[in-house]
C-alpha positions in Angstrom: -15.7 3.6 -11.1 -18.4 5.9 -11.2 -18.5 9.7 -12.3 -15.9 11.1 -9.4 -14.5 14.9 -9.0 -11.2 15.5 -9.0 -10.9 15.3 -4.8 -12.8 11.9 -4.5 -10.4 10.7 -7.6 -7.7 11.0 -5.2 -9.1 9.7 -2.1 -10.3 6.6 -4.0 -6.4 6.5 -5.4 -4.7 6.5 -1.4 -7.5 4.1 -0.4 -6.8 1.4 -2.8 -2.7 1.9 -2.3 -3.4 1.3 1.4 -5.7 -1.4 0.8 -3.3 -3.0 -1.6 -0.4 -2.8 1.3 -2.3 -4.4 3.7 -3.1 -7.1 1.6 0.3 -7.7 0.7 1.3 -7.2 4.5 -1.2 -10.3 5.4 0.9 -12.5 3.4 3.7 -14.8 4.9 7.1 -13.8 4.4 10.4 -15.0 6.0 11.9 -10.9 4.8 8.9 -9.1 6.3 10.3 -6.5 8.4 12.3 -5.9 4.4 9.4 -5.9 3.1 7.2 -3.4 5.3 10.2 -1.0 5.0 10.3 -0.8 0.7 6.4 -0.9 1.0 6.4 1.7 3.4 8.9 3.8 1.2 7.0 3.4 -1.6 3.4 4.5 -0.1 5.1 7.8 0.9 6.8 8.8 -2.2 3.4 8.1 -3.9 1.7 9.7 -1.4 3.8 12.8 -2.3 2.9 12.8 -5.9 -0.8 12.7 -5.6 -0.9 15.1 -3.2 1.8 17.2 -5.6 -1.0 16.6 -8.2 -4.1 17.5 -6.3 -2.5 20.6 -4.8 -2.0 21.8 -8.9 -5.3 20.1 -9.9 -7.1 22.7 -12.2 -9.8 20.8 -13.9 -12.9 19.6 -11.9 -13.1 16.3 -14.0 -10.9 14.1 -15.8 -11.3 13.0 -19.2 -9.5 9.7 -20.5 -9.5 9.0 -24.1 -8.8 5.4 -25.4 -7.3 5.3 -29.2 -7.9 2.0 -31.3 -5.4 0.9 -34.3 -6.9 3.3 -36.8 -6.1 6.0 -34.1 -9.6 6.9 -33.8 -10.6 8.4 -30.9 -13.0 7.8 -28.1 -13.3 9.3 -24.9 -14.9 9.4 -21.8 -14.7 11.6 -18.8 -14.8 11.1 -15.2 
């Protein structure tokens, strides 16, 4: 993933979660309709959150720092 701001960070996020259902939509199952409905359930409530987040978003970039066993840090931001 390339350097993103904060508002293409979340579009990239809902894309991938509706790519991800269809893929898992394209696959045969006897319990679709079950299936479809806890997928469906699922897409909304994280939906909800990442718009909860973006609405309260106060930073223009995100960094992400990665610890090794020594605790040592390094970071990187996007």
């Amino acid at each position: 993933m390339n350097q993103l701001d904060c508002k293409n960070f979340y579009d990239f996020i809902r894309k991938n979660i509706a790519d991800l259902k269809s893929e898992i939509l394209q696959t045969d199952h006897d319990d679709f309709m079950d299936i479809n409905k806890n997928l469906n359930n699922l897409e909304n409530k994280l939906k909800k959150e990442i718009n909860e987040l973006e609405k309260h978003t106060e930073q223009d970039r995100f960094i992400i720092a990665f610890y090794d066993e020594t605790n040592a840090g390094k970071s990187t931001d996007l």
